[in-house]
N, C-alpha and C positions, 0 to 999 in steps of 0.2 A: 504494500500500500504506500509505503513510503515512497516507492520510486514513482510510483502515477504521479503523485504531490509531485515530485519534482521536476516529474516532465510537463505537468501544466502549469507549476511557477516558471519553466523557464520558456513555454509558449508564451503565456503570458505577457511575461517581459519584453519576449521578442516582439509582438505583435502590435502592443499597444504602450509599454511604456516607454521602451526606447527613445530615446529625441536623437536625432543627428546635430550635427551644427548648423542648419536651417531651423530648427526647432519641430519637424514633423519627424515623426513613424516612416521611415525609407520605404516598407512595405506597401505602404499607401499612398507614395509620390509614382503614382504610374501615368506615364505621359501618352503612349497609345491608347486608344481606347479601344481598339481591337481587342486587347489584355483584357478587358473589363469581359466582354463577347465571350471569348473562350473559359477563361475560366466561370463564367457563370454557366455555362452547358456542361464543363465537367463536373461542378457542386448537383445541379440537377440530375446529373448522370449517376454522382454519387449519392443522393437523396432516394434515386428509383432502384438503387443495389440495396437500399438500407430496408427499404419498403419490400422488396423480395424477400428480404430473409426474415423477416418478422412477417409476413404472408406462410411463408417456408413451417414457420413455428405454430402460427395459428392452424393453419388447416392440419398438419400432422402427419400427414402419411406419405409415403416414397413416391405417390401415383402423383401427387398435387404439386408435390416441391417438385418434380422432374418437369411437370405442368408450367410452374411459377420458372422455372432457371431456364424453359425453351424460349421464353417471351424476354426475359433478361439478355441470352444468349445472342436477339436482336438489336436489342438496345447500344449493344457493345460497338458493333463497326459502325452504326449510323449516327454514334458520338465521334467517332475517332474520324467519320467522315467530315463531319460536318466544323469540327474544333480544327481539323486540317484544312479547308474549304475558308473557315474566317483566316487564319494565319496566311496562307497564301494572297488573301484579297489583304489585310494588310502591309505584306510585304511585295506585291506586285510592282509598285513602280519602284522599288530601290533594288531588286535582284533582275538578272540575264532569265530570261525566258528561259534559256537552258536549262539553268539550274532549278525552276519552278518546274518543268518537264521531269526531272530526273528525281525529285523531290513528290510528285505524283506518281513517278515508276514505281517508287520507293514504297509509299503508303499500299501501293496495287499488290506488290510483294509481302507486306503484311497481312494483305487481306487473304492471298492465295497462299500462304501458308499457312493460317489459322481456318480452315475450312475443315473441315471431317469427311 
């Protein structure tokens, strides 16, 4: 128990009390707003993981949670698609079209290795 205590005193700290020498939270000086996009679809993404597994525990049985993890198991690439999708749109005009190409190869190589 002690160690929780101390991983959420030093979340904590990091998060919110910190000042840098501007007097803000570094954490919260985020100048793209893209930033703001993406990570709000992975909190959501991780909100709808949390919601699975306490589904998973309510209904109870192997048939329901195998039920609840097919419907999760979708949720997975069409965050990664879409959290990829904002980052590419805000770094479109400072990167080589190449490299946005090969940066979409890359995610498509994700997606075909994780298939069953």
């Amino acid at each position: 128990m002690d160690g929780l205590f101390v991983f959420a005193w030093v979340l904590w700290s990091w998060l919110f009390a910190y000042q840098s020498s501007e007097g803000a939270c570094p954490m919260w000086q985020v100048v793209d707003k893209v930033v703001y996009g993406m990570a709000s679809l992975r909190f959501i993404s991780g909100m709808l993981e949390l919601t699975g597994g306490l589904l998973m525990l309510y209904f109870g049985t192997a048939q329901r949670a195998l039920q609840v993890n097919g419907l999760l198991a979708l949720v997975g690439p069409i965050v990664l698609l879409a959290v990829t999708a904002f980052g590419v749109i805000g770094i479109a005009d400072e990167v080589k079209i190449w490299r946005i190409g090969l940066l979409v190869v890359g995610v498509g190589c994700i997606l075909f290795a994780s298939r069953s």
